[in-house]
N, C-alpha and C positions, 0 to 999 in steps of 0.2 A: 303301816302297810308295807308287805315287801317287795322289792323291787325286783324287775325281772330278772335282774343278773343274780340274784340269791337264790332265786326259786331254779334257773339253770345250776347253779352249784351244786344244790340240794337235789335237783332231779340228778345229777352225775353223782355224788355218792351213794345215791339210792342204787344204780346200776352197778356200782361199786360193791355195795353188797350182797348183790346178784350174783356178780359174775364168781362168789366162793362160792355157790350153792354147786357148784359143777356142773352149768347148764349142759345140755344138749349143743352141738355144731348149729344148726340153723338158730337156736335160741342165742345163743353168744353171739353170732354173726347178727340180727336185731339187736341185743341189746348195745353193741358196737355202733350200731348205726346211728340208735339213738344218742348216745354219748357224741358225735359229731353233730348231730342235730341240735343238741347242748349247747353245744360248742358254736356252733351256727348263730346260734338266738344270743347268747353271749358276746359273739365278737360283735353284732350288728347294736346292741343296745349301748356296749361300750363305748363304741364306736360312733355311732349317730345319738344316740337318747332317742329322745322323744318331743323337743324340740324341732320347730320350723315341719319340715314334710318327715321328718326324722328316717325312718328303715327306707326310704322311695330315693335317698342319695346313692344308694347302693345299685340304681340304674341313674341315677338323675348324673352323676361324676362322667361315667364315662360318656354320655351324651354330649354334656358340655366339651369333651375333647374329641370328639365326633363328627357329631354336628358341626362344631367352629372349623373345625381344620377342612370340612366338607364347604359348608357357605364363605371359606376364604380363598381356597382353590379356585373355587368356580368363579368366585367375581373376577379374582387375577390372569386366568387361565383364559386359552381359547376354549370354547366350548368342548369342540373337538380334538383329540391331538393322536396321530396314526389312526381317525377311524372309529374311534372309541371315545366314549362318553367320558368329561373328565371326572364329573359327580361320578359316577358309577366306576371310578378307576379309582378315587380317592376311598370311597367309602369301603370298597372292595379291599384293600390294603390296609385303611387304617382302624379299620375297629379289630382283623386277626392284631395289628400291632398292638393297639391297645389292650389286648386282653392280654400281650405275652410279657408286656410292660409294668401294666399292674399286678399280676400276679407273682413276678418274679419282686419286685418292690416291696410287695409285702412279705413275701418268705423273708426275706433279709431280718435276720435277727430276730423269729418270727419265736425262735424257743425261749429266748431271753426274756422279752418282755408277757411273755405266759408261763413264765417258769413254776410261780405261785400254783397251779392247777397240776403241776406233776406231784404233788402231796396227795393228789387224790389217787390209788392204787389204779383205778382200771383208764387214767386217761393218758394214754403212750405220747409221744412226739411225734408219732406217724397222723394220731387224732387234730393234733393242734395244727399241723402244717397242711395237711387235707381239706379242713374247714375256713383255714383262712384261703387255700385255692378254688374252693368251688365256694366261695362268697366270690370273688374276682372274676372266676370266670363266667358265674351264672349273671353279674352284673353289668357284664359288658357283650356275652351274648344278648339277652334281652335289648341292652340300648343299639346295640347293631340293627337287633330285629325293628325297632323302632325309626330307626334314622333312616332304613334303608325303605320301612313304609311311606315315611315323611316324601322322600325324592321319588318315588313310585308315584304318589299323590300329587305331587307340585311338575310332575311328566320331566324332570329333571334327572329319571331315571329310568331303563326300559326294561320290563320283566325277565329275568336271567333266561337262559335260552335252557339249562340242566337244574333243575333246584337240586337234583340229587351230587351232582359235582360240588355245587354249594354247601350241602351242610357236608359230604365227606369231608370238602377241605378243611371247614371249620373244625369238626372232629378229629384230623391229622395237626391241626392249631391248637387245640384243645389239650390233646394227649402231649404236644411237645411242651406246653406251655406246664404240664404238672411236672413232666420229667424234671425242665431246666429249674422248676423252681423248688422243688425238693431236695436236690444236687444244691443249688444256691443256699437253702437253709442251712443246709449240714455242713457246711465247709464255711460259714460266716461264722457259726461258733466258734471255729475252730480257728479262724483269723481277721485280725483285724483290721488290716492291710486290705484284706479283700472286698470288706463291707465299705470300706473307703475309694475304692478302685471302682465300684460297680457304678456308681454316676460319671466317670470319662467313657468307662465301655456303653453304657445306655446310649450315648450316643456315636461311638464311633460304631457301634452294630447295625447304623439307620441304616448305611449303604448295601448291607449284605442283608436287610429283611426282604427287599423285594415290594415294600409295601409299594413307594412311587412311580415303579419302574417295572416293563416288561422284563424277562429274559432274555426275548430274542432282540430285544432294541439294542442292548450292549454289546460293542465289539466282541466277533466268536472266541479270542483270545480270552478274556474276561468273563465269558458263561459260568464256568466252572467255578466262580468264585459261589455263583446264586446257587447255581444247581449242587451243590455240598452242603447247601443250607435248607434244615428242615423248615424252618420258618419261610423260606421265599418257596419251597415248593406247595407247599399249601396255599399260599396265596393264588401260585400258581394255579393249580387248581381251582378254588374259588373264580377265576374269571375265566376260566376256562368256561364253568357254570354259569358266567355272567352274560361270557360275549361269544360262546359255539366255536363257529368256521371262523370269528373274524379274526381271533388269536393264533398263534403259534403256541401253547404253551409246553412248557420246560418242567415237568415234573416225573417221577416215578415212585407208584406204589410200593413196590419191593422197598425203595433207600427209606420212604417214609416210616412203613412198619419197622425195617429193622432199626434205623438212627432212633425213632421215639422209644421202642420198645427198652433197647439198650439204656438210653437216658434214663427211662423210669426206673426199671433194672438197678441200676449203680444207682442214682437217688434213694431207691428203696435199703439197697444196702447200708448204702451212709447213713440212712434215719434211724436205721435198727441199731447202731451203735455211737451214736451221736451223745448219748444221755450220758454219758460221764462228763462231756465235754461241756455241759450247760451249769451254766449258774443258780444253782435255786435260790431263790429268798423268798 
C-alpha cells in the first residue's frame, strides 16, 4: 500500500506535467495551489505520521504552549493588574507570539531539509516555505481560537469588546509573521552563523514583542522601542479588541501595512533568488 507522502509526490509531478501543457493564468494559479496543498499534506504526515492523534498535534503543540503559559500566569499573577484581566492579557499576547515563533523556527533551514522536492520542476522554494508557514500559522491560530474559548467558558475571560480589532490584529500578525519568516529562510541558506544566532535573538526579541506588557505601561522615554515593532503593534491592537476604553493602545495602521508589506516584499525577493544558494541531495 502506498503511503501518503508517495501519493503527494506523485500528485506534485502529476502537476508538473501540467504545468508544460501551457495552462491558462487562472488554471496555473490552481494548479500552484494545489502543489502547496501537496506540500501541506506532505509536511503534516512527515512530520506527525499517523501515530498517537497524528495531524491534530498540528493544533494540539501550540495549545500546550498556550494554555500552560495561560494556567501558569494566572495562578502566579493577581487576577487583575492595571484593570485588566491577566488570562485575557496573557492569552491576548501569547498565542500572536507563538504563531511568530513557530513559524519563523521552522523557516530556519526550511530549503535544506526539502531540498530532495526541488527535482521536481514545478515545486519552487517559494512552494516549500509558504506551506510550511501556513501549516504554523493555521496551527496556532486554530489553538488561540480554542484556548481563548476555554477562558470564555471557565469566565476567566470576558468577551472582547471589537472582535473585528481582534482578528485585524491577528491578520497584521499573520502577515508579519510570513514576511519575517521568509526573510529568515533565505538568508539561513546563505549563513550559518545566522541559523545559530536565531535561538539568542528568540529570546532577547521577548521584550520588544509586546506580548506581556502594555505600551503605555512603559516609561514614554521607552515607547518607541514597542511602537517600531510590528509584532507589538498588533498585539496592540488585539487588546485594544479585547479590552475597548480600558486600554490606551499604541499602534498605527499606516507603520503596520507599510513595515509588513516591505518584509514580505524583500522576503519575496530573497526566495526568488535563494535556489542557487541551497543544497540539493
Amino acid at each position: 500500500m502506498r503511503s501518503s507522502k508517495d501519493s503527494s509526490i506523485e500528485e506534485i509531478s502529476r502537476y508538473s506535467a501540467a504545468r508544460h501543457a501551457r495552462p491558462s493564468l487562472p488554471h496555473a494559479f490552481m494548479i500552484q495551489l494545489r502543489v502547496i496543498y501537496a506540500l501541506l499534506m506532505r509536511e503534516i504526515h512527515t512530520r506527525y505520521g499517523r501515530e498517537n492523534i497524528g495531524f491534530l498535534w498540528v493544533i494540539g503543540e501550540p495549545i500546550l504552549f498556550c494554555a500552560g503559559v495561560a494556567i501558569v500566569w494566572t495562578a502566579i499573577r493577581p487576577s487583575h493588574e492595571h484593570g485588566l484581566q491577566m488570562t485575557a492579557m496573557v492569552i491576548s499576547g501569547y498565542v500572536p507570539l507563538t504563531m511568530w515563533r513557530h513559524t519563523y523556527s521552522r523557516s530556519i533551514k526550511a530549503y535544506e531539509v526539502n531540498s530532495s522536492l526541488l527535482f521536481h520542476r514545478l515545486v519552487t522554494p517559494l512552494d516549500i516555505i509558504l506551506a510550511r508557514i501556513i501549516l504554523e500559522a493555521a496551527g496556532a491560530i486554530l489553538a488561540g481560537a480554542l484556548v481563548v474559548a476555554g477562558a470564555l467558558y471557565l469566565n476567566y475571560m470576558e468577551v472582547p469588546e471589537s472582535w473585528f480589532f481582534v482578528y485585524l490584529g491577528m491578520g497584521f500578525c499573520t502577515f508579519f509573521s510570513f514576511g519575517f519568516a521568509i526573510i529568515l529562510a533565505a538568508l539561513t541558506e546563505r549563513s550559518d552563523i545566522l541559523e545559530k544566532a536565531m535561538a539568542v535573538f528568540s529570546y532577547l526579541s521577548l521584550p520588544l514583542s509586546g506580548a506581556f506588557v502594555m505600551t503605555d505601561w512603559i516609561p514614554a522615554r521607552y515607547r518607541w522601542l514597542l511602537e517600531y515593532s510590528p509584532l507589538a503593534n498588533s498585539i496592540e491592537m488585539i487588546r485594544y479588541g479585547c479590552f475597548g476604553m480600558k486600554v490606551i493602545p499604541h499602534y498605527s495602521v499606516p507603520f503596520l501595512l507599510f513595515s509588513c508589506t516591505l518584509l514580505f516584499m524583500i522576503g519575496l525577493y530573497l526566495t526568488l533568488r535563494v535556489r542557487p544558494h541551497i543544497n540539493i541531495s
